[in-house]
BALOBA-1460 file (C-alpha; in Angstrom, 3 decimals):
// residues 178
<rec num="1" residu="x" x="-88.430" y="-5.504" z="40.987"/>
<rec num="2" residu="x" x="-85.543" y="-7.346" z="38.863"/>
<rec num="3" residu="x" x="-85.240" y="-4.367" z="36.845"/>
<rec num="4" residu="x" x="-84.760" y="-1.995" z="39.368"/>
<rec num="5" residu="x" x="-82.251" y="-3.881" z="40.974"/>
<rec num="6" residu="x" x="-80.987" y="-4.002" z="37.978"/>
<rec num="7" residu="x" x="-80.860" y="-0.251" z="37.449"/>
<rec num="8" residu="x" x="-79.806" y="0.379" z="41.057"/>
<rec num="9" residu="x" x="-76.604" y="-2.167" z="40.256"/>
<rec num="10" residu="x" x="-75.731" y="-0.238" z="37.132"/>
<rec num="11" residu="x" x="-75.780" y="3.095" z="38.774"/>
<rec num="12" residu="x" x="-73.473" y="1.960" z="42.296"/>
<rec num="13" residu="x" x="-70.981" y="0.202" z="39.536"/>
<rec num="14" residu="x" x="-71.006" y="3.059" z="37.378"/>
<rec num="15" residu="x" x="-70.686" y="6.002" z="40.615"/>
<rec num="16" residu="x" x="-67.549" y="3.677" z="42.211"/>
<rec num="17" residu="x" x="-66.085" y="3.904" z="38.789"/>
<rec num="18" residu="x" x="-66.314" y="7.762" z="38.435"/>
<rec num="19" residu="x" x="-65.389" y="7.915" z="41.714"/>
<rec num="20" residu="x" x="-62.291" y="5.946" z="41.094"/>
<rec num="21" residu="x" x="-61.925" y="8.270" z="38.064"/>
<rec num="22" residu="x" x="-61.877" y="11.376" z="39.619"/>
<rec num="23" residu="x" x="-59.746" y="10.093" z="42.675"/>
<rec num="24" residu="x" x="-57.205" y="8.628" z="40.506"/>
<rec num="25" residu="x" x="-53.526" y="10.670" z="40.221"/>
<rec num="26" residu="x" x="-53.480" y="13.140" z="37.438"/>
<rec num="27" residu="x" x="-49.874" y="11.781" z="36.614"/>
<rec num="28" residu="x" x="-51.302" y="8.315" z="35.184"/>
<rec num="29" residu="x" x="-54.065" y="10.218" z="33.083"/>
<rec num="30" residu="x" x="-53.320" y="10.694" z="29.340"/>
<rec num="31" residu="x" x="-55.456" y="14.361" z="28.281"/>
<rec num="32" residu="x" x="-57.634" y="13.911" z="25.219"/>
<rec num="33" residu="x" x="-60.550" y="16.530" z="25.204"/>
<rec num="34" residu="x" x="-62.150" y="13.835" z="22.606"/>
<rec num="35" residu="x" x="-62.634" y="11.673" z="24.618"/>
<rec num="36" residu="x" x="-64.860" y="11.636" z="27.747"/>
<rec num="37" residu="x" x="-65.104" y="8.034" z="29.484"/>
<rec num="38" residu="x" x="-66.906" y="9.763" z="32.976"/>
<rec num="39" residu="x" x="-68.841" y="11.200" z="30.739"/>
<rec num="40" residu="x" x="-70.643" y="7.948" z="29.213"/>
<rec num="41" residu="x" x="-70.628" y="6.343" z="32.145"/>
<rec num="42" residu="x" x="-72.979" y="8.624" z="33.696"/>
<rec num="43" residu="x" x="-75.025" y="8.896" z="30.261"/>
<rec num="44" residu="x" x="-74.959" y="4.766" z="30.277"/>
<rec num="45" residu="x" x="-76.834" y="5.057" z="33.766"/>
<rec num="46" residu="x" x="-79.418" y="7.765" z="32.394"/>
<rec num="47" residu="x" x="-79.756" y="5.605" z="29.529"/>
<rec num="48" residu="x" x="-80.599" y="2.189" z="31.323"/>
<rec num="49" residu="x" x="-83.727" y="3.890" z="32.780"/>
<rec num="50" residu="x" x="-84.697" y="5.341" z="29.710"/>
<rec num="51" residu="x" x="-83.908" y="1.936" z="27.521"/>
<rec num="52" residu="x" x="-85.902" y="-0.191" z="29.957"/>
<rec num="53" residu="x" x="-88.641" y="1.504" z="29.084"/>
<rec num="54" residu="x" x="-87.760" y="1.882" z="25.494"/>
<rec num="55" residu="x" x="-87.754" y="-2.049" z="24.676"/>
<rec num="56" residu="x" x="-91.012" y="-3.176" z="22.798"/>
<rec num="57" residu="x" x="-91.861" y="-6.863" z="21.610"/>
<rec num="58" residu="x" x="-91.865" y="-7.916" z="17.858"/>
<rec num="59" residu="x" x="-95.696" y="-6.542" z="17.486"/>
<rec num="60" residu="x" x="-95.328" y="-3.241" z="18.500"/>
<rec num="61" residu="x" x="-92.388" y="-3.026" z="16.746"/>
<rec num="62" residu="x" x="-94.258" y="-3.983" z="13.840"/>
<rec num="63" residu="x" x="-96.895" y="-1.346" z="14.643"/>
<rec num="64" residu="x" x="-94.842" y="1.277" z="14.994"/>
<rec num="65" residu="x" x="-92.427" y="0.715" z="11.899"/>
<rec num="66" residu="x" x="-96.164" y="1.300" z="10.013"/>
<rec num="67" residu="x" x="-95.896" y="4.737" z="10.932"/>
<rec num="68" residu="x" x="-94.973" y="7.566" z="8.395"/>
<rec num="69" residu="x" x="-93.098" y="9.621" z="10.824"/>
<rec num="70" residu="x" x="-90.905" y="6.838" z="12.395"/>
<rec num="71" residu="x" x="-87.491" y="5.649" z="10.906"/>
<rec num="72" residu="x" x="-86.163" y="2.065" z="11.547"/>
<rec num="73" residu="x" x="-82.408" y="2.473" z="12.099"/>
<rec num="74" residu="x" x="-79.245" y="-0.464" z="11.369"/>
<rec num="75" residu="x" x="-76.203" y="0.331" z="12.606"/>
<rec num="76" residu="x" x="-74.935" y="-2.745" z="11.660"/>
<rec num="77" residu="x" x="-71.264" y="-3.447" z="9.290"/>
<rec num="78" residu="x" x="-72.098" y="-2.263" z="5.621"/>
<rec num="79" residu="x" x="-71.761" y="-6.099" z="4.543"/>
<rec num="80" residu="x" x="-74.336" y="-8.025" z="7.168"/>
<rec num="81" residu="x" x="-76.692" y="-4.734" z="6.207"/>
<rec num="82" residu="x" x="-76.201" y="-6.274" z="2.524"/>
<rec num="83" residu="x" x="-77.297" y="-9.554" z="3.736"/>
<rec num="84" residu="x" x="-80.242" y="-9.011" z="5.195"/>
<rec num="85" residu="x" x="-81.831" y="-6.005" z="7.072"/>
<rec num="86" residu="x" x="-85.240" y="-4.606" z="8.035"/>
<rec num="87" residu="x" x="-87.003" y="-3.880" z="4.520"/>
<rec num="88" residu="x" x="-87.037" y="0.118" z="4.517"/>
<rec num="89" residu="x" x="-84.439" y="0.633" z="7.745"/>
<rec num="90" residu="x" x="-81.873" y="3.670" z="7.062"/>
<rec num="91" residu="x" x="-78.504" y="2.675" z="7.435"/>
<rec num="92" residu="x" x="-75.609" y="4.091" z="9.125"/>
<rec num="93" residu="x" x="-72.846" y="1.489" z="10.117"/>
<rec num="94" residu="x" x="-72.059" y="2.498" z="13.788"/>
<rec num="95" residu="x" x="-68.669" y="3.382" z="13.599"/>
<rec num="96" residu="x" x="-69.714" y="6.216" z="10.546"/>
<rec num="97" residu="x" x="-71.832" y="7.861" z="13.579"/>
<rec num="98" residu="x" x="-72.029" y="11.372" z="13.914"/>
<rec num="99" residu="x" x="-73.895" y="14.398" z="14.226"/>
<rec num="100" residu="x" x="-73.260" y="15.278" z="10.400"/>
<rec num="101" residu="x" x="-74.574" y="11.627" z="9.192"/>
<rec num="102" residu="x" x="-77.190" y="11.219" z="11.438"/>
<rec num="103" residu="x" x="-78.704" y="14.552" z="10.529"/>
<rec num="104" residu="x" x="-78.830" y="13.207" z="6.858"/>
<rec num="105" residu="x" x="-80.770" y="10.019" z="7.691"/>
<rec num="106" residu="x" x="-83.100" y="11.658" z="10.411"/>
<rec num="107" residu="x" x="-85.353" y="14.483" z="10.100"/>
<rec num="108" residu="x" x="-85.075" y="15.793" z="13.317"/>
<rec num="109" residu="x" x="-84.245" y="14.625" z="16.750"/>
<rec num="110" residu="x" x="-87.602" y="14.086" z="18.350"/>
<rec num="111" residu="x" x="-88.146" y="11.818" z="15.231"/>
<rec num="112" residu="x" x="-89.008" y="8.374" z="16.636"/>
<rec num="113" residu="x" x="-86.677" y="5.705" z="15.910"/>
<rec num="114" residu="x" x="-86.304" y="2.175" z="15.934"/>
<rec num="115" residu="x" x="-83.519" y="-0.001" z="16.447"/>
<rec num="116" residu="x" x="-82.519" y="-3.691" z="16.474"/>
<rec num="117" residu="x" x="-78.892" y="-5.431" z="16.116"/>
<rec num="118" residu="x" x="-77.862" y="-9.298" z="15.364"/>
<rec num="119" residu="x" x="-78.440" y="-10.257" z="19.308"/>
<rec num="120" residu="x" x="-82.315" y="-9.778" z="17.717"/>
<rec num="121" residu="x" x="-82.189" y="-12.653" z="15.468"/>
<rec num="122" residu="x" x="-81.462" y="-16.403" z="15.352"/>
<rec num="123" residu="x" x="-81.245" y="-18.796" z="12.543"/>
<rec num="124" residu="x" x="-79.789" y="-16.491" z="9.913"/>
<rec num="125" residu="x" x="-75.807" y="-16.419" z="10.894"/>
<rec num="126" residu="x" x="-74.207" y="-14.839" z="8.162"/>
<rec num="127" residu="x" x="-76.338" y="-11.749" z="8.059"/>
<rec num="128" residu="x" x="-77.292" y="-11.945" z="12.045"/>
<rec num="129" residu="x" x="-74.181" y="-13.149" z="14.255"/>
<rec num="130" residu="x" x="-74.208" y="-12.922" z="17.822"/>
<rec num="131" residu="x" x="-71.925" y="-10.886" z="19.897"/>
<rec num="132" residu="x" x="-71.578" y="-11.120" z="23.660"/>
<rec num="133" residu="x" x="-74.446" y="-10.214" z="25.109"/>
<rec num="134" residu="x" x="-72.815" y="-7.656" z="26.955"/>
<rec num="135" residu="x" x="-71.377" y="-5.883" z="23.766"/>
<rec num="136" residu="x" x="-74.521" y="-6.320" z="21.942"/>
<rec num="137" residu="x" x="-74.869" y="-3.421" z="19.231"/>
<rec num="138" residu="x" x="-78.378" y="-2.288" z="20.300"/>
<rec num="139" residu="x" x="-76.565" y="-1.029" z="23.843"/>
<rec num="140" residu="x" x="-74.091" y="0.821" z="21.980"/>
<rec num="141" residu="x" x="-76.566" y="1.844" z="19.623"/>
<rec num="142" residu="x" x="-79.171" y="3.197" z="22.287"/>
<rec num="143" residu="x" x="-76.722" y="5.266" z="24.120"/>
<rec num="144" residu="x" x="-74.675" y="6.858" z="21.154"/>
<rec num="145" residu="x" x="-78.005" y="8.227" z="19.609"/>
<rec num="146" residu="x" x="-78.741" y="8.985" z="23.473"/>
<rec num="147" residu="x" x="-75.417" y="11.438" z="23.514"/>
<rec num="148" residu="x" x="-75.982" y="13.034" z="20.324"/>
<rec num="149" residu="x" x="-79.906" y="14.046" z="21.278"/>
<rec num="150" residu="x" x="-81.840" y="11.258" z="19.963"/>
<rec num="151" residu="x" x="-84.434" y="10.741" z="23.131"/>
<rec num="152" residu="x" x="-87.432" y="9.128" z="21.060"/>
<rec num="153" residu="x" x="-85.489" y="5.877" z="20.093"/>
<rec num="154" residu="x" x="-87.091" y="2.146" z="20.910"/>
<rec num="155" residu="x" x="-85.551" y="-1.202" z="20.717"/>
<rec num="156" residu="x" x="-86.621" y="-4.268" z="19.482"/>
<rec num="157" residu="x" x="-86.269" y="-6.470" z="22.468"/>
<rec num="158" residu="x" x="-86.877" y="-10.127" z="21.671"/>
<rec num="159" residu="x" x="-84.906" y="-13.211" z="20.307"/>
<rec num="160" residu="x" x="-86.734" y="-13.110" z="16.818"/>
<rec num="161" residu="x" x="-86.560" y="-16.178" z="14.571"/>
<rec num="162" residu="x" x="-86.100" y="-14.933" z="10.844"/>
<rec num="163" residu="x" x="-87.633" y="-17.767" z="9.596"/>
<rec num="164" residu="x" x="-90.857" y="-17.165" z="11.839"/>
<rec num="165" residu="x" x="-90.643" y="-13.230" z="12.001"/>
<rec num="166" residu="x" x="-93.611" y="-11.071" z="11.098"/>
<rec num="167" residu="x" x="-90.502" y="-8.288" z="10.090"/>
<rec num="168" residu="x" x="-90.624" y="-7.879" z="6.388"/>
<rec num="169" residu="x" x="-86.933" y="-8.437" z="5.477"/>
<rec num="170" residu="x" x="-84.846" y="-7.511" z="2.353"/>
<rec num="171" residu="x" x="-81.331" y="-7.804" z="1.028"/>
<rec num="172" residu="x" x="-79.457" y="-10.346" z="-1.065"/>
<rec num="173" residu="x" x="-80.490" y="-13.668" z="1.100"/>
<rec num="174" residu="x" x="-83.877" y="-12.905" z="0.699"/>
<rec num="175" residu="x" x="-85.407" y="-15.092" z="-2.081"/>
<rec num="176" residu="x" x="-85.921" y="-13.705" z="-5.454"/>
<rec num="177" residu="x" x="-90.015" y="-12.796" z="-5.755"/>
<rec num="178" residu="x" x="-90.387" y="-12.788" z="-1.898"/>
């Protein structure tokens, strides 16, 4: 029931705001064909019905990262992926995303893919710091590969001690012979 009202608060916040958008006067709007604001708001409120859905715990996660055919994806800064990351996740920092790179990591579209951010992990700061909830990296994450095609993509969902984590982890904090 929380989740729906959930869902049914995104969607009324994110109709008044279109509606504001296409109500506004054209004099105070600045044209850029590159850029589409309307347009991912109303992909945001397809994707938090879809991403709901989409959120597994650490086990499944774990599960499904076994499988050939699925690719574990950080879109996390160049330097925290460094750190510490998901031992075999492709990389593509988030702000290098676009059709052209994404095609180069990911086979194909209906290619299953998994995703996590730093609001996934605690006791590791360097390589995992938080962001504001709200601007966490997995919802920008979800609904950019969302907008470019990607429908078969899963989130890790839970807080996930890195000291306690059944992920296998590599990168230059991880011990030497670990």
């Amino acid at each position: 029931m929380r989740n729906l009202v959930t869902m049914l608060c995104v969607l009324a916040a994110t109709t008044l705001v279109v509606q504001a958008a296409e109500t506004a006067p054209q004099a105070n709007q600045i044209p850029n064909r590159l850029i589409d604001y309307k347009g991912f708001l109303t992909t945001a409120a397809e994707v938090a019905n879809v991403r709901e859905k989409h959120r597994v715990t650490e086990a499944e996660f774990v599960r499904m990262a076994a499988e050939a055919s699925t690719v574990i994806l950080d879109a996390r800064s160049d330097s925290k992926y460094a750190l510490l990351h998901i031992r075999g996740a492709k990389h593509l920092s988030f702000p290098d995303i676009t059709a052209n790179e994404l095609a180069l990591r990911i086979s194909s579209r209906e290619t299953r893919i998994l995703i996590y951010c730093n609001n996934n992990f605690e006791n590791e700061p360097k390589a995992f710091p938080s962001k504001v909830p709200s601007a966490s990296l997995n919802i920008h994450t979800f609904n950019t590969l969302y907008n470019y095609g990607y429908k078969n993509v899963y989130e890790l969902g839970p807080l996930v001690d890195v000291k306690k984590s059944a992920l296998p982890f590599e990168g230059t904090l991880v011990p030497t012979g670990k």
